[in-house]
N, C-alpha and C positions, 0 to 999 in steps of 0.2 A: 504494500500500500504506500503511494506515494505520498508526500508531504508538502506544501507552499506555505510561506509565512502569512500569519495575520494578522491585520491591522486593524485600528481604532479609525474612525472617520478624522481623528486631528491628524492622521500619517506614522500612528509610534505603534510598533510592534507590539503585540500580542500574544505573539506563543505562534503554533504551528498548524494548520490543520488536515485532518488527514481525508483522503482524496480515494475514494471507491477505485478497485481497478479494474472493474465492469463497464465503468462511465469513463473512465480517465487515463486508462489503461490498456486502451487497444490499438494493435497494431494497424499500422496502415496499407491502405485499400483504395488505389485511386479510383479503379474501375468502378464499384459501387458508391466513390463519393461522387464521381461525372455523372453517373445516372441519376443519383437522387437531387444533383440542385440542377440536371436538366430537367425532371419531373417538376419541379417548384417553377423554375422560369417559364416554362411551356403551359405553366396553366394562367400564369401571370400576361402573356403573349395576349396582343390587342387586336382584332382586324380590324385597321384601319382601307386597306383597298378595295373597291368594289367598281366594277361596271356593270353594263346595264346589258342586256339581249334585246333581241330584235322585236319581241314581246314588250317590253320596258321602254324603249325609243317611241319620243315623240314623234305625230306623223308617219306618215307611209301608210296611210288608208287607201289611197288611189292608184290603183294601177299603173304604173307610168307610159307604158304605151300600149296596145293589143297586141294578141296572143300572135298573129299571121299578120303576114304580108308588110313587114317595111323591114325584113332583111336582116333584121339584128336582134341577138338573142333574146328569149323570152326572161319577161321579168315579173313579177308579182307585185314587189315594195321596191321603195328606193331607203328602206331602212334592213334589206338586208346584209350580212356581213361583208359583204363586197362591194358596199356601195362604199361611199363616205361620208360620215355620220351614222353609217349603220349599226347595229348592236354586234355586239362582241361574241365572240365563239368559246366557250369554254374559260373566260376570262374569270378573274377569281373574285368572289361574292365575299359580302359579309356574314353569309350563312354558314361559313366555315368554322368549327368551331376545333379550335386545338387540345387535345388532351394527351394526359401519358398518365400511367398508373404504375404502381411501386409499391410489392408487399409493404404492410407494416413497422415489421421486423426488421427489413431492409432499409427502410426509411431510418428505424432509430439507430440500427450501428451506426450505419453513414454518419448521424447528429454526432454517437458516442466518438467516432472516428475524427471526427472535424476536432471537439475538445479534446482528446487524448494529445492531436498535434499542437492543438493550443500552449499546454502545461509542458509540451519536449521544448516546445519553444523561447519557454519563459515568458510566457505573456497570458498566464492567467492571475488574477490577485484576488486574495480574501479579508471582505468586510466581516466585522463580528454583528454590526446592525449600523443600521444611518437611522437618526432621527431629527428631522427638523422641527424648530419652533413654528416655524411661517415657512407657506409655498413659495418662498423668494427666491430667482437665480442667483442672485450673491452669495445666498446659503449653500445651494449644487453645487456651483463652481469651485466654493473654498475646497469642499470634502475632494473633491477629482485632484485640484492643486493638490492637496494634503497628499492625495494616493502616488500620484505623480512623482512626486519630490521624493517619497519615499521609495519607488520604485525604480529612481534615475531614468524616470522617463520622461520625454519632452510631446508625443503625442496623446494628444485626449482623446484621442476617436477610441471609444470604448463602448462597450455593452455590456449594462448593468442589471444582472438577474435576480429577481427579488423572490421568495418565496410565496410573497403573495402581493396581489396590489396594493399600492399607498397610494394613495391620491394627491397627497401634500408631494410626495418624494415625485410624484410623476410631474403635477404643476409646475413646481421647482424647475423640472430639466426641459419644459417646453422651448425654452430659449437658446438653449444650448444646441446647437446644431451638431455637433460632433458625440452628441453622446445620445444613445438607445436606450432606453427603460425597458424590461421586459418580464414579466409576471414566467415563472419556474413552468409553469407549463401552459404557456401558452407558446416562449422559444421554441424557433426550428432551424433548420440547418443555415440557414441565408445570413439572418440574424448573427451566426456565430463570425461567419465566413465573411463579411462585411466590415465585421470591425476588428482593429486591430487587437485591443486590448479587451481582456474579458474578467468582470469584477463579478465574484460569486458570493453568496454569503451561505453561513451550515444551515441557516433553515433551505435555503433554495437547492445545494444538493439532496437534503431529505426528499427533498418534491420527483426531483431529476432520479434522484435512483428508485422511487416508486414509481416513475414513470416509465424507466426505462429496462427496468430487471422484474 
């Protein structure tokens, strides 16, 4: 069982905490970590492209010329695909809808897999509890500085795992553009994988390892 040190919200050490190695402790696996945050982006995927068929194009009610006799091929509409202006052949709709699907199971190694490289990497840190007086960013921001300093770390983009929602600790970080709030289980891979630094606290892996074993 692994160990990271732990901090007070003012930045001063704590003691150690120790670290599941069913969550934190597995080896890596790029193939199933490609597939599980292609599954996550593919469903996040927009159709924005759409054209229209020859059923959907304004116009072309009238025949444009008769069927015989002036020598040049027969026509029906002047909004078929081979006019100009005509509707589109096979062209791609909004009606496309994108999906991918990813055992369970599969989906949560990948997550355990993404932190395990977190903690080789030296980039995970543990709070004992943050509590604010008042939802004020100057309050957020000291505690990140505090973890920072104490970290010899110069980047804030981090992701902050609570074991359960705080409303005040969420308010607080609306303004902080560099940092992520995220409730123990509602976290998913993207989440991890996005931010540099990852701040957990022991009720939030309680959560994680009953969610994840």
């Amino acid at each position: 069982m692994s160990k990271i040190k732990l901090y007070t919200q003012n930045g001063k050490e704590k003691g150690y905490l120790d670290l599941p190695e069913e969550i934190f402790d597995v080896p890596m696996n790029k193939d199933l970590l490609y597939q599980a945050v292609r599954v996550l982006t593919v469903r996040k995927r927009k159709t924005i492209a759409d054209t229209k068929t020859r059923s959907e194009v304004r116009g072309g009610g009238k025949k444009p010329w008769r069927q015989k006799g002036t020598g040049r091929a027969r026509q029906g509409s002047i909004r078929a695909p081979q006019w100009r202006g005509g509707g589109v052949v096979f062209g791609p709709t909004k009606e496309k809808i994108y999906t991918a699907k990813l055992p369970l199971r599969m989906k949560q190694k990948a997550t355990c897999i993404a932190l395990s490289a977190k903690v080789r990497d030296g980039e995970v840190m543990a709070l004992d509890s943050i509590k604010l007086d008042e939802a004020k960013t100057k309050y957020m921001a000291e505690v990140f500085n505090n973890l920072m300093a104490a970290h010899k770390g110069k980047n804030r983009n981090t992701l902050l795992v609570l074991g359960e929602r705080d409303e005040t600790v969420f308010r607080a970080s609306r303004n902080l553009a560099e940092v992520v709030i995220k409730a123990a289980d509602q976290v998913n891979l993207l989440d991890i994988l996005s931010r540099k630094f990852l701040v957990i606290t022991p009720e939030s892996i309680a959560v994680l390892q009953k969610r994840f074993t």
